[in-house]
mmCIF file of the protein (N, C-alpha, C, O) and its ligand, coordinates in Angstrom:
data_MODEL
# 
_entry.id   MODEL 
# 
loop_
_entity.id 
_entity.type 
_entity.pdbx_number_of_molecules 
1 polymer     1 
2 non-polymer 1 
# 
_entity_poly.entity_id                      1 
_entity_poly.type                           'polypeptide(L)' 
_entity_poly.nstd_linkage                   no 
_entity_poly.nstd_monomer                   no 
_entity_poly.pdbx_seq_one_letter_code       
;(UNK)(UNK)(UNK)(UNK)(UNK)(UNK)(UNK)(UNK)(UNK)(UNK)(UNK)(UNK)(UNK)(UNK)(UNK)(UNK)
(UNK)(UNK)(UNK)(UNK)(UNK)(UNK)(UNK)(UNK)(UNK)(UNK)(UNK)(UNK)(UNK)(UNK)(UNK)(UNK)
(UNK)(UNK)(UNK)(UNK)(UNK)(UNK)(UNK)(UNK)(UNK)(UNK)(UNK)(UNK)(UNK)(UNK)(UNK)(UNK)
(UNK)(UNK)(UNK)
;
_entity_poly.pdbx_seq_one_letter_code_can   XXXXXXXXXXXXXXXXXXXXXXXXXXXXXXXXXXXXXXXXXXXXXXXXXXX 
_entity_poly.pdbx_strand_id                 A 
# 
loop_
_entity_poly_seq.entity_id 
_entity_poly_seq.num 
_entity_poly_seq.mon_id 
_entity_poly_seq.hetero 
1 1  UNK n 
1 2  UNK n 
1 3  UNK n 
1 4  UNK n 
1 5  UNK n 
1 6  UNK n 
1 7  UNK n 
1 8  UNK n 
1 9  UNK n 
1 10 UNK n 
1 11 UNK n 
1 12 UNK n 
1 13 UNK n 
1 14 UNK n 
1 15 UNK n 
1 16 UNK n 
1 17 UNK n 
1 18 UNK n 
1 19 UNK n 
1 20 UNK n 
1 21 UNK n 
1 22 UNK n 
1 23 UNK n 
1 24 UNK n 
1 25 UNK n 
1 26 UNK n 
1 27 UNK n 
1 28 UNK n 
1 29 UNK n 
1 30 UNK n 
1 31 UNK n 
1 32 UNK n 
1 33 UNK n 
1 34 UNK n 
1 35 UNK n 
1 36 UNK n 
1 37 UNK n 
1 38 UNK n 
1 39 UNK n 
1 40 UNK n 
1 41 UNK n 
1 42 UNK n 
1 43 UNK n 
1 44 UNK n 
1 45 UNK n 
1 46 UNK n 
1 47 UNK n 
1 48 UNK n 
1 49 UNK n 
1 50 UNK n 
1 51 UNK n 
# 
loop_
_struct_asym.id 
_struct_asym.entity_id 
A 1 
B 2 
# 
loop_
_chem_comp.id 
_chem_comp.type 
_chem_comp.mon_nstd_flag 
UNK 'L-peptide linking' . 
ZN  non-polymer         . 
# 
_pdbx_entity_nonpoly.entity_id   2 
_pdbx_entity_nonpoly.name        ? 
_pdbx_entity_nonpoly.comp_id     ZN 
# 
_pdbx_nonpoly_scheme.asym_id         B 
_pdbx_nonpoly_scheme.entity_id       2 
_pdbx_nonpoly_scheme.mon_id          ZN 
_pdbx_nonpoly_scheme.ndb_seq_num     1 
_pdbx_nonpoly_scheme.pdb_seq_num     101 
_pdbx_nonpoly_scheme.auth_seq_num    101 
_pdbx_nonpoly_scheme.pdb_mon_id      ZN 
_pdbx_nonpoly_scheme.auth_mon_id     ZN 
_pdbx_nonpoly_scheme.pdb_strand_id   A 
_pdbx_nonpoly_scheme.pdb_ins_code    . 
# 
loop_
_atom_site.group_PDB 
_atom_site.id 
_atom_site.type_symbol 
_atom_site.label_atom_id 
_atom_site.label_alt_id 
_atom_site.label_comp_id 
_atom_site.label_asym_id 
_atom_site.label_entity_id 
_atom_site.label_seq_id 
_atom_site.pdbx_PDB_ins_code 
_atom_site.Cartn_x 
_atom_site.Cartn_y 
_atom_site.Cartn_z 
_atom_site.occupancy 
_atom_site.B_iso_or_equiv 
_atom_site.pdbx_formal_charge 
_atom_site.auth_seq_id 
_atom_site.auth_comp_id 
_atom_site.auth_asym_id 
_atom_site.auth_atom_id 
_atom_site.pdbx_PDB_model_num 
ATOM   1   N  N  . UNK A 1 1  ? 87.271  28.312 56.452 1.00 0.00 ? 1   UNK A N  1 
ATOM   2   C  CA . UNK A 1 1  ? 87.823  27.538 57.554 1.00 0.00 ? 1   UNK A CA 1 
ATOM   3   C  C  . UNK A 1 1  ? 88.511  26.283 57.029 1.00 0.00 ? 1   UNK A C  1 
ATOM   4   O  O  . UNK A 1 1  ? 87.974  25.687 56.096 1.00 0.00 ? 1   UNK A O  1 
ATOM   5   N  N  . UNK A 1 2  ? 89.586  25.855 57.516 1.00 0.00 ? 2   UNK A N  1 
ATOM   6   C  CA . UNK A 1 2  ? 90.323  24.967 57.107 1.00 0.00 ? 2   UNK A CA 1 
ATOM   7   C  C  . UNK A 1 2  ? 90.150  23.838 58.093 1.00 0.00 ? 2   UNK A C  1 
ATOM   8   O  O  . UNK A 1 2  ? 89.424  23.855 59.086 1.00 0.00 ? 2   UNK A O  1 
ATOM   9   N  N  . UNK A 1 3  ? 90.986  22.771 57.640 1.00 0.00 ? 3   UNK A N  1 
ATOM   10  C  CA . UNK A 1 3  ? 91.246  21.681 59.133 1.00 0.00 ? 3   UNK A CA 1 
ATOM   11  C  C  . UNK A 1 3  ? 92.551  20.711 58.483 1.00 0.00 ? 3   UNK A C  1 
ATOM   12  O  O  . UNK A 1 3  ? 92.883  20.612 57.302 1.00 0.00 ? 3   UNK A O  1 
ATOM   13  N  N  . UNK A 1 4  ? 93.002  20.212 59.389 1.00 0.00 ? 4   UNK A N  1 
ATOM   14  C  CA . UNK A 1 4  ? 94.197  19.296 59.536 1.00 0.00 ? 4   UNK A CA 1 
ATOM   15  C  C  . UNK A 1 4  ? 93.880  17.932 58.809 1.00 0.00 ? 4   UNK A C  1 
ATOM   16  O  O  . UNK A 1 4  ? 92.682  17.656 58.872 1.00 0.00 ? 4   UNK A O  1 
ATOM   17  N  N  . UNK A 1 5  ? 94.538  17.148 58.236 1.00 0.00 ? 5   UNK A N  1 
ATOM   18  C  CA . UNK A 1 5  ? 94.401  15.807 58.690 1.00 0.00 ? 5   UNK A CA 1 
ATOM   19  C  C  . UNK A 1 5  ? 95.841  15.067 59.547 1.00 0.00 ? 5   UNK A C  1 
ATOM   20  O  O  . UNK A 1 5  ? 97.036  15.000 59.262 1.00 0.00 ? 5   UNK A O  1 
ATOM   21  N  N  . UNK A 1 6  ? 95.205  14.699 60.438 1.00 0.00 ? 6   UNK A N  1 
ATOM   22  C  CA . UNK A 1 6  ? 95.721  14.131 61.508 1.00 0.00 ? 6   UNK A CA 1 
ATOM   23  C  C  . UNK A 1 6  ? 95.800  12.402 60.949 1.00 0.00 ? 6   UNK A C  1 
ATOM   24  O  O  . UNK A 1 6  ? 95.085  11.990 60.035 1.00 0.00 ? 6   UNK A O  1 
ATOM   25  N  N  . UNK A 1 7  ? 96.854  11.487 61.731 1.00 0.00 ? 7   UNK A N  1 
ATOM   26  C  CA . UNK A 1 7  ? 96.800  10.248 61.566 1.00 0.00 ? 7   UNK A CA 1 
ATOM   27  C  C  . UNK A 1 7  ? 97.486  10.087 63.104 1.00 0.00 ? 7   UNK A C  1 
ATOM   28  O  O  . UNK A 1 7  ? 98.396  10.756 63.595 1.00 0.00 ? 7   UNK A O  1 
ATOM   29  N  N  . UNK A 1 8  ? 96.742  8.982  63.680 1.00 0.00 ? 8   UNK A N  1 
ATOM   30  C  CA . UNK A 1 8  ? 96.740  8.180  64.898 1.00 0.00 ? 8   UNK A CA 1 
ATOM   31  C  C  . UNK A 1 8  ? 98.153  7.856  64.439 1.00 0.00 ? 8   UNK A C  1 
ATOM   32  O  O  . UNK A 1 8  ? 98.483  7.662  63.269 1.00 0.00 ? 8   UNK A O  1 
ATOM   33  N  N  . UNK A 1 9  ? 99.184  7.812  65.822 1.00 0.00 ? 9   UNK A N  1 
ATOM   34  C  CA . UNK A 1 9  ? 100.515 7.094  65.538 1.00 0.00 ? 9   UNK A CA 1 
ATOM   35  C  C  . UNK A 1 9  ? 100.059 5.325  66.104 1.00 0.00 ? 9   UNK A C  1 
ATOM   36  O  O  . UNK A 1 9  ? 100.858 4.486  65.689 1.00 0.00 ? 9   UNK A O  1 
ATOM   37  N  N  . UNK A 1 10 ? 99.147  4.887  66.783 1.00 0.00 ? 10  UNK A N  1 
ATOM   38  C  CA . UNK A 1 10 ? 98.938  4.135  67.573 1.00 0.00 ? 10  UNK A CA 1 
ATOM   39  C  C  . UNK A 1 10 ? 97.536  3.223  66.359 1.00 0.00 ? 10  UNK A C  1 
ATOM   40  O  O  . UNK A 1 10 ? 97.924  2.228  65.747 1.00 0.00 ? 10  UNK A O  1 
ATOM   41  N  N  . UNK A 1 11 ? 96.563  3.532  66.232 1.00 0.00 ? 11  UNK A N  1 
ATOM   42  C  CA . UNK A 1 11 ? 95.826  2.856  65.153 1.00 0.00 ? 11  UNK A CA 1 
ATOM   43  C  C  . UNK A 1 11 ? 95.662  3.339  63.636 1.00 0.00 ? 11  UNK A C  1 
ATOM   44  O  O  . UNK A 1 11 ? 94.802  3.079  62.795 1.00 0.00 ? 11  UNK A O  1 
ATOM   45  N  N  . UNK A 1 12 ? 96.575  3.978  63.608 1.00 0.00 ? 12  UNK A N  1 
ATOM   46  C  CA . UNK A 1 12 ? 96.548  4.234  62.156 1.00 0.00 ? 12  UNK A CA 1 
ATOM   47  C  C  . UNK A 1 12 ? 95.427  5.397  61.026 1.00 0.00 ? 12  UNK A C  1 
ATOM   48  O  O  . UNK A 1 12 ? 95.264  5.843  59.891 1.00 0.00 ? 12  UNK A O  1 
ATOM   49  N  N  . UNK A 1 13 ? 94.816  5.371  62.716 1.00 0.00 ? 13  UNK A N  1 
ATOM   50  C  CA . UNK A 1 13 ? 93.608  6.133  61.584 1.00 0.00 ? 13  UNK A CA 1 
ATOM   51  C  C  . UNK A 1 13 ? 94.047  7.803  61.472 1.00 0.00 ? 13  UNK A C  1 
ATOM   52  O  O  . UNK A 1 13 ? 94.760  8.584  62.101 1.00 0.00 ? 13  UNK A O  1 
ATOM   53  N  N  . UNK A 1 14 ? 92.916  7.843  59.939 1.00 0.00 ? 14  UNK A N  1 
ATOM   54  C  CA . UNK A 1 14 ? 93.549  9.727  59.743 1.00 0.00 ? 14  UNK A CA 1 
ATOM   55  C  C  . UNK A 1 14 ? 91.806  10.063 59.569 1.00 0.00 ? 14  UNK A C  1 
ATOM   56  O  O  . UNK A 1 14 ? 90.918  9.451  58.976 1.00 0.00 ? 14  UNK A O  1 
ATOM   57  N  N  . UNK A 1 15 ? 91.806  11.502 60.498 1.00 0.00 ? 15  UNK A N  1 
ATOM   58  C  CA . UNK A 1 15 ? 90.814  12.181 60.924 1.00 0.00 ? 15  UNK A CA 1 
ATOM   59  C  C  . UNK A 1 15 ? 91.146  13.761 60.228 1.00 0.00 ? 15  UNK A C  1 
ATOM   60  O  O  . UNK A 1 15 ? 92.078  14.038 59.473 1.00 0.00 ? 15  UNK A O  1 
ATOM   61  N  N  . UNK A 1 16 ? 89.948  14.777 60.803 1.00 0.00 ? 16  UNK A N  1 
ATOM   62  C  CA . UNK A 1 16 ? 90.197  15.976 60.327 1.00 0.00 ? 16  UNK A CA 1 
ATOM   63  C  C  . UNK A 1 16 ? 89.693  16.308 61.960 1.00 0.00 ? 16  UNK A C  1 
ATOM   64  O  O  . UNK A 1 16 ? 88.916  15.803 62.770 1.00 0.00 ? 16  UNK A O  1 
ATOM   65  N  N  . UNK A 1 17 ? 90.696  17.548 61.904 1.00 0.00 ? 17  UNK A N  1 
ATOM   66  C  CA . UNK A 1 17 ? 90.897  18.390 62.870 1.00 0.00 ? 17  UNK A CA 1 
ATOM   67  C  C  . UNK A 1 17 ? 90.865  19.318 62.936 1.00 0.00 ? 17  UNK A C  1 
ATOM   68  O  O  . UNK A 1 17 ? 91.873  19.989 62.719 1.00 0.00 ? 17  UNK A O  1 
ATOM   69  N  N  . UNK A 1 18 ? 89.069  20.159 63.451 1.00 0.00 ? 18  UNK A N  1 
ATOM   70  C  CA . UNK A 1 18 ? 89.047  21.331 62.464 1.00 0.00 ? 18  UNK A CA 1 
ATOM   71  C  C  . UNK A 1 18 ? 89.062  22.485 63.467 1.00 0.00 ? 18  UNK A C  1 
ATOM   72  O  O  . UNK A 1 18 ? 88.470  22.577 64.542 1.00 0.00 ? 18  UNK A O  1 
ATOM   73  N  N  . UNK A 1 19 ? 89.940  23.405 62.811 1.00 0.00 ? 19  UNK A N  1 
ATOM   74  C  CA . UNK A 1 19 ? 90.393  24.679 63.746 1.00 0.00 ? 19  UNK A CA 1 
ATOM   75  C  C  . UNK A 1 19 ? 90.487  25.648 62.892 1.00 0.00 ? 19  UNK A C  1 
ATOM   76  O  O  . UNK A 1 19 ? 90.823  25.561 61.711 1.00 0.00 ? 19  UNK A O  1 
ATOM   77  N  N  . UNK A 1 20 ? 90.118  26.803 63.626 1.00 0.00 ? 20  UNK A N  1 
ATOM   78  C  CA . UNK A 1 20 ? 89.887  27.907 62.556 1.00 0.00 ? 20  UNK A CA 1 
ATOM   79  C  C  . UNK A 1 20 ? 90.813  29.008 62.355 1.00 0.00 ? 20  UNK A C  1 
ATOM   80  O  O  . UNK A 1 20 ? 90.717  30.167 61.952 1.00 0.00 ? 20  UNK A O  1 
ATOM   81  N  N  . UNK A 1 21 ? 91.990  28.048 62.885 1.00 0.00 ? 21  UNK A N  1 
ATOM   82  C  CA . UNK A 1 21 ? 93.424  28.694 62.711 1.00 0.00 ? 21  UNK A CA 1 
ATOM   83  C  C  . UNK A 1 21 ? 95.020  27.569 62.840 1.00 0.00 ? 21  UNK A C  1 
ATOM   84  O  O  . UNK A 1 21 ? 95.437  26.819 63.722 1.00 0.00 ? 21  UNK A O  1 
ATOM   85  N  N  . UNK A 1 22 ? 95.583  28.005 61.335 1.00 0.00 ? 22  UNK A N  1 
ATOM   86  C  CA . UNK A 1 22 ? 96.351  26.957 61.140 1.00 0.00 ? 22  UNK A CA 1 
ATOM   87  C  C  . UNK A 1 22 ? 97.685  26.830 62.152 1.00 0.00 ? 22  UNK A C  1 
ATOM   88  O  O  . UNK A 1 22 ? 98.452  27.719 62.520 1.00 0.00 ? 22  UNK A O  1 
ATOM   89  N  N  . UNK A 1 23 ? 97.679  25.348 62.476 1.00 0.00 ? 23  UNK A N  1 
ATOM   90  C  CA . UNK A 1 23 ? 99.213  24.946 63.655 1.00 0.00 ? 23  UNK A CA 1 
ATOM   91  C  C  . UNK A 1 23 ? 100.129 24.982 62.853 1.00 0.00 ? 23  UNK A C  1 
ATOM   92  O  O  . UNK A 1 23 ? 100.241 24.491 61.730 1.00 0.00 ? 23  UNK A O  1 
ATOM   93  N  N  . UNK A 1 24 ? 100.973 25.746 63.627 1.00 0.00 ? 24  UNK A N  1 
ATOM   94  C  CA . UNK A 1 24 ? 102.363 25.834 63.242 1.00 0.00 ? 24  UNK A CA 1 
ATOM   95  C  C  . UNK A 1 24 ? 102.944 24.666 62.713 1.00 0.00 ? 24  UNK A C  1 
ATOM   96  O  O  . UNK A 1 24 ? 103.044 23.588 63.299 1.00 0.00 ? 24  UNK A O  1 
ATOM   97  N  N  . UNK A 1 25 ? 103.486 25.053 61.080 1.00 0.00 ? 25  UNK A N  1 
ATOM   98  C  CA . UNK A 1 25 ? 103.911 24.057 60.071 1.00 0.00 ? 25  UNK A CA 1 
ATOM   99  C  C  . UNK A 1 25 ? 105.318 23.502 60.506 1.00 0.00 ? 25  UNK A C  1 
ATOM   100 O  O  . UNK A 1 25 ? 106.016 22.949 59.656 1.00 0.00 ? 25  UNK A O  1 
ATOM   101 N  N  . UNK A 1 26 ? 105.817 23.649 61.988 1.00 0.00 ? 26  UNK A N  1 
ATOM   102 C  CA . UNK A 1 26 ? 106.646 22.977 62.317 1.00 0.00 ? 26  UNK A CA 1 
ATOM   103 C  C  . UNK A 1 26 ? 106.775 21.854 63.187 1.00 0.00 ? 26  UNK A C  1 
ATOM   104 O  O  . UNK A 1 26 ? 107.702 21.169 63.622 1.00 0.00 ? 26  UNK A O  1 
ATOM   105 N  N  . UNK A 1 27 ? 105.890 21.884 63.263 1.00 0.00 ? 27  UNK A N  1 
ATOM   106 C  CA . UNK A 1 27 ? 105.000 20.344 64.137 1.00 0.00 ? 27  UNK A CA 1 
ATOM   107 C  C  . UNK A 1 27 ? 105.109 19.202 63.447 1.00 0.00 ? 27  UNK A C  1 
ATOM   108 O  O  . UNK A 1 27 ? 104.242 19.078 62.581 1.00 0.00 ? 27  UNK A O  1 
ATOM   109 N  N  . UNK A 1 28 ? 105.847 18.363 63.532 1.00 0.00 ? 28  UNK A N  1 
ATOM   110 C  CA . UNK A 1 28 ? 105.814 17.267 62.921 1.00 0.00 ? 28  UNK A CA 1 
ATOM   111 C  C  . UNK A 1 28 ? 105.069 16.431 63.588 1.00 0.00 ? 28  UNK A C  1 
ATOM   112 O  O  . UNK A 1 28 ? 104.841 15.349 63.048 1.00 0.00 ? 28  UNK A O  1 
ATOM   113 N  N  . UNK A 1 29 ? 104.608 16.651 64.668 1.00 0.00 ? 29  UNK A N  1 
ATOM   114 C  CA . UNK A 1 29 ? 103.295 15.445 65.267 1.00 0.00 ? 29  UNK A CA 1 
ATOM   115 C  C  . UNK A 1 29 ? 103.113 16.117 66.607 1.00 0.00 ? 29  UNK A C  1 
ATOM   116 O  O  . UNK A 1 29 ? 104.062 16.527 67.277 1.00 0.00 ? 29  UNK A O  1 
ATOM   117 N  N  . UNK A 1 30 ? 101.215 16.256 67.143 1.00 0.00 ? 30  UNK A N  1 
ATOM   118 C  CA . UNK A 1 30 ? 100.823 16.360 67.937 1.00 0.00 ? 30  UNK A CA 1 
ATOM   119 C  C  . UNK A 1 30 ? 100.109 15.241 69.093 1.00 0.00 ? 30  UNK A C  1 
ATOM   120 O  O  . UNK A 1 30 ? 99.538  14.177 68.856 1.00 0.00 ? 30  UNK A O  1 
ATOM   121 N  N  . UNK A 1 31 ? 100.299 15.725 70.047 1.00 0.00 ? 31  UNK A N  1 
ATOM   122 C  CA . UNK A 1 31 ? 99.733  14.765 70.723 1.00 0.00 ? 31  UNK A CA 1 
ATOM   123 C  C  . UNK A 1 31 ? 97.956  15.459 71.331 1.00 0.00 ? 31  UNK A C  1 
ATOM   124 O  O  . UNK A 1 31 ? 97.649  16.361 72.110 1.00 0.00 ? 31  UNK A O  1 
ATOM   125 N  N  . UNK A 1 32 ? 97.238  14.592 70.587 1.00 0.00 ? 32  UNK A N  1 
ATOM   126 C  CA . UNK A 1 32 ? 95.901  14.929 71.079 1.00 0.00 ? 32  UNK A CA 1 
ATOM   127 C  C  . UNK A 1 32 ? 95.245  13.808 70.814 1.00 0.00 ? 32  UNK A C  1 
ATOM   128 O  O  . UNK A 1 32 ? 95.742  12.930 70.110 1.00 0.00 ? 32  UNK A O  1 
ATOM   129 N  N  . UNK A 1 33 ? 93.732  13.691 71.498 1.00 0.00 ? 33  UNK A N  1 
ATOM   130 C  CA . UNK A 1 33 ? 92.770  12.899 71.760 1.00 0.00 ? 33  UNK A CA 1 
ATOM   131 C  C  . UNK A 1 33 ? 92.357  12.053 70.292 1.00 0.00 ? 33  UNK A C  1 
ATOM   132 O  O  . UNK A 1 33 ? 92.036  12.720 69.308 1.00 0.00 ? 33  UNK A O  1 
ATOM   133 N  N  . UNK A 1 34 ? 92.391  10.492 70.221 1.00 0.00 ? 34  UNK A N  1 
ATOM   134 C  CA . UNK A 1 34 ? 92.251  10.057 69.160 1.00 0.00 ? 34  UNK A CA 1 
ATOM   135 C  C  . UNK A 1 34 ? 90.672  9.359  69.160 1.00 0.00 ? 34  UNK A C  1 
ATOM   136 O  O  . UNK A 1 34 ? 90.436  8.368  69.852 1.00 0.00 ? 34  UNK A O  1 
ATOM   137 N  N  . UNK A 1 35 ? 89.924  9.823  68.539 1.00 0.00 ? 35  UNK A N  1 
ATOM   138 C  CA . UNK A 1 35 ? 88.004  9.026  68.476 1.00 0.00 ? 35  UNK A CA 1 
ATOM   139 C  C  . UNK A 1 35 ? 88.195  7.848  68.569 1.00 0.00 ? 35  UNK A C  1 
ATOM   140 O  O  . UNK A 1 35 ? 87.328  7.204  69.159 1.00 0.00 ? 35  UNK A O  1 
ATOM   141 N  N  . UNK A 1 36 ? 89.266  7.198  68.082 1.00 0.00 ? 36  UNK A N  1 
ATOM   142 C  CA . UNK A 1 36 ? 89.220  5.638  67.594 1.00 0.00 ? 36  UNK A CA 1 
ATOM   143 C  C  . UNK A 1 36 ? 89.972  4.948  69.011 1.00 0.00 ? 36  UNK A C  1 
ATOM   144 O  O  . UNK A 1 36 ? 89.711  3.937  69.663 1.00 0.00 ? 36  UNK A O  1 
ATOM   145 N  N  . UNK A 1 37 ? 90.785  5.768  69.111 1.00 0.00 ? 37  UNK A N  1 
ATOM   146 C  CA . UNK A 1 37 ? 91.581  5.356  70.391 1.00 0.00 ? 37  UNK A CA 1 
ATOM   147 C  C  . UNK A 1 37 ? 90.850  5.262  71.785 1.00 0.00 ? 37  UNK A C  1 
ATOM   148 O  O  . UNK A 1 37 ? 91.041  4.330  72.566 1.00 0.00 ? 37  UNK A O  1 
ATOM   149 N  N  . UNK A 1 38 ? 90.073  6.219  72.002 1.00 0.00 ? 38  UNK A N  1 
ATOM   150 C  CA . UNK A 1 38 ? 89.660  6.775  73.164 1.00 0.00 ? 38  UNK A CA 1 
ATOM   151 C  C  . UNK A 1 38 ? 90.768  7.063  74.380 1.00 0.00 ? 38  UNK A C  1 
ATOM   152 O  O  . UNK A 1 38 ? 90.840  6.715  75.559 1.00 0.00 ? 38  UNK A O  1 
ATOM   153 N  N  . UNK A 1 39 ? 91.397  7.680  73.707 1.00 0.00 ? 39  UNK A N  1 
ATOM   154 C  CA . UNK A 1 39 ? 92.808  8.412  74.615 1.00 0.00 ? 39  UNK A CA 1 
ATOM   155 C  C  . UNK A 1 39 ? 93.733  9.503  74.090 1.00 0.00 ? 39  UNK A C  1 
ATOM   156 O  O  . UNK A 1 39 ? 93.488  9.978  72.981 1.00 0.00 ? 39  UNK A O  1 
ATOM   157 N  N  . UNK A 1 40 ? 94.382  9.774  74.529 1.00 0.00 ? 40  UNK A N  1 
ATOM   158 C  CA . UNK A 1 40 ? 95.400  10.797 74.363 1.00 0.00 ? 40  UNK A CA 1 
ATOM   159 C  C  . UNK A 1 40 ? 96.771  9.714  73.735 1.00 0.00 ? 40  UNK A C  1 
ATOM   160 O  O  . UNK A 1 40 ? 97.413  8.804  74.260 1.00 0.00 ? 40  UNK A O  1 
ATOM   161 N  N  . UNK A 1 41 ? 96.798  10.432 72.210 1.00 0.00 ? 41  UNK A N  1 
ATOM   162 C  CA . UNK A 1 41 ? 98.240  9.891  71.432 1.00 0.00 ? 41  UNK A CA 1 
ATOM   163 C  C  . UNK A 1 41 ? 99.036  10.805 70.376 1.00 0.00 ? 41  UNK A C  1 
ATOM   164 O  O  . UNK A 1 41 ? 98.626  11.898 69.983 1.00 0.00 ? 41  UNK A O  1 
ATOM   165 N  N  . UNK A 1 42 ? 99.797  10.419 70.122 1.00 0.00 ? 42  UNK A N  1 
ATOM   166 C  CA . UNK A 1 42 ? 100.767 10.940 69.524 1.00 0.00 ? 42  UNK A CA 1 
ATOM   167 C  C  . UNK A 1 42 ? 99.974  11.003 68.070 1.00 0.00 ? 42  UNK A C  1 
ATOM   168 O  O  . UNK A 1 42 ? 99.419  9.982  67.663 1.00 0.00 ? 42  UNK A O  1 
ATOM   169 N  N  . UNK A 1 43 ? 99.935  12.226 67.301 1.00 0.00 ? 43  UNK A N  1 
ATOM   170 C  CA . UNK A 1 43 ? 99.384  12.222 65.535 1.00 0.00 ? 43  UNK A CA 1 
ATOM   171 C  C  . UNK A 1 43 ? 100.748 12.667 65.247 1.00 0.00 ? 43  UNK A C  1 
ATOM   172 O  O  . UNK A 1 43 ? 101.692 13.043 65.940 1.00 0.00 ? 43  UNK A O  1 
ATOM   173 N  N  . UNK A 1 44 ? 100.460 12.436 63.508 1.00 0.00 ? 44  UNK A N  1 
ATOM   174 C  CA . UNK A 1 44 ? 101.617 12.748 62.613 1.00 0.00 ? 44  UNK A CA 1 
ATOM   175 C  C  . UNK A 1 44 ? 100.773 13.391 61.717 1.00 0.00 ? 44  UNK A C  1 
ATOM   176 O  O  . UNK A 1 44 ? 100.077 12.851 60.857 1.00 0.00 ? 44  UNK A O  1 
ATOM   177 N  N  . UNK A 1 45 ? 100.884 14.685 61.989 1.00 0.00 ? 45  UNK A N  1 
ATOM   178 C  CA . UNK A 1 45 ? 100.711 16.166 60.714 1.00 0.00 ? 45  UNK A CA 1 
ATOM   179 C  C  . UNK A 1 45 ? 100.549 15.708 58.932 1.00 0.00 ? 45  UNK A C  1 
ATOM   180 O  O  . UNK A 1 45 ? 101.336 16.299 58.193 1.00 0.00 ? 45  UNK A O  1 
ATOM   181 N  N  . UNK A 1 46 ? 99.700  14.830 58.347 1.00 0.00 ? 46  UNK A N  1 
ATOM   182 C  CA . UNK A 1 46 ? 99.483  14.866 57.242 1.00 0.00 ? 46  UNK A CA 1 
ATOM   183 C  C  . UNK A 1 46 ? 99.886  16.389 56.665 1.00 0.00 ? 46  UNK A C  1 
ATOM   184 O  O  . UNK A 1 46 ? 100.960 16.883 56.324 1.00 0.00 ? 46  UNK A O  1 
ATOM   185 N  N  . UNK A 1 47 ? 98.635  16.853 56.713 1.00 0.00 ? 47  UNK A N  1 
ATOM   186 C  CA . UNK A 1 47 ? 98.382  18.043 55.591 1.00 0.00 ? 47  UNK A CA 1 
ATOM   187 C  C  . UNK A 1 47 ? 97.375  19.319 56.120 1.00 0.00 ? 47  UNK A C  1 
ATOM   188 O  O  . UNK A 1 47 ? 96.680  18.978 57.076 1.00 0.00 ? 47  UNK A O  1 
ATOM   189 N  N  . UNK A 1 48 ? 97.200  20.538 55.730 1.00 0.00 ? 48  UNK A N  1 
ATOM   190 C  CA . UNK A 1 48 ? 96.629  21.414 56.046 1.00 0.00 ? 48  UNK A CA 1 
ATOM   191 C  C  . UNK A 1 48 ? 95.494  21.651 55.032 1.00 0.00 ? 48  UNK A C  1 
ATOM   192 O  O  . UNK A 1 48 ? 95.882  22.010 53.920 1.00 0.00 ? 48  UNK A O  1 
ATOM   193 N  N  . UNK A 1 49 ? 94.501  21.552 55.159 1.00 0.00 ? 49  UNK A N  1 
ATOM   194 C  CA . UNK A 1 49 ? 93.590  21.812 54.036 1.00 0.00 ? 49  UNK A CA 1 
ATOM   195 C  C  . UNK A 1 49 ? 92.687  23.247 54.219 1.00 0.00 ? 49  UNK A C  1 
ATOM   196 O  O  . UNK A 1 49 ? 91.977  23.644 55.144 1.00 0.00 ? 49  UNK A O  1 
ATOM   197 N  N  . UNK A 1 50 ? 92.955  23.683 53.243 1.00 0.00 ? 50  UNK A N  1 
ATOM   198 C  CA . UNK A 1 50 ? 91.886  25.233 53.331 1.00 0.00 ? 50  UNK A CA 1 
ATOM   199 C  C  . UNK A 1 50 ? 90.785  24.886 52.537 1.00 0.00 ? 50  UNK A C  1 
ATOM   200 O  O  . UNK A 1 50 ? 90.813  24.241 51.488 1.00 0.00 ? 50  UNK A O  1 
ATOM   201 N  N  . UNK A 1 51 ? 89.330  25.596 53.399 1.00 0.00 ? 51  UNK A N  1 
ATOM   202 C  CA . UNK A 1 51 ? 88.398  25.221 52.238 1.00 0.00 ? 51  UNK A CA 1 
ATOM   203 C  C  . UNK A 1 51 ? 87.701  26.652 52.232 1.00 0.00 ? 51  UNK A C  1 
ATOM   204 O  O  . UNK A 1 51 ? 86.806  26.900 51.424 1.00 0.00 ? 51  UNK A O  1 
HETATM 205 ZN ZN . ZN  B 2 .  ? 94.080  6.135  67.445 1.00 0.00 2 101 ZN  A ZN 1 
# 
């Protein structure tokens, strides 16, 4: 299982986002729920990590 790292466009922070199937590598940024934020924001697609 792999996961994302995600980075907050809004506080900066980078999280892992773990899904057990990889988002389309044409996404240059999603908008989903940020821990730090406590809201819905815009991420910017770091990297895909397989483990
Ligand atoms: Zn945030």
């Amino acid at each position: 299982m792999g996961y994302w790292i995600l980075q907050c466009s809004e506080c900066r922070l980078e999280w892992k986002l773990y899904v057990s199937f990889p988002l389309k590598k044409e996404f240059s940024r999603i908008y989903h729920y940020c821990p730090n934020c406590n809201k819905n924001t815009f991420h910017r697609i770091i990297d895909y990590v397989e483990e």
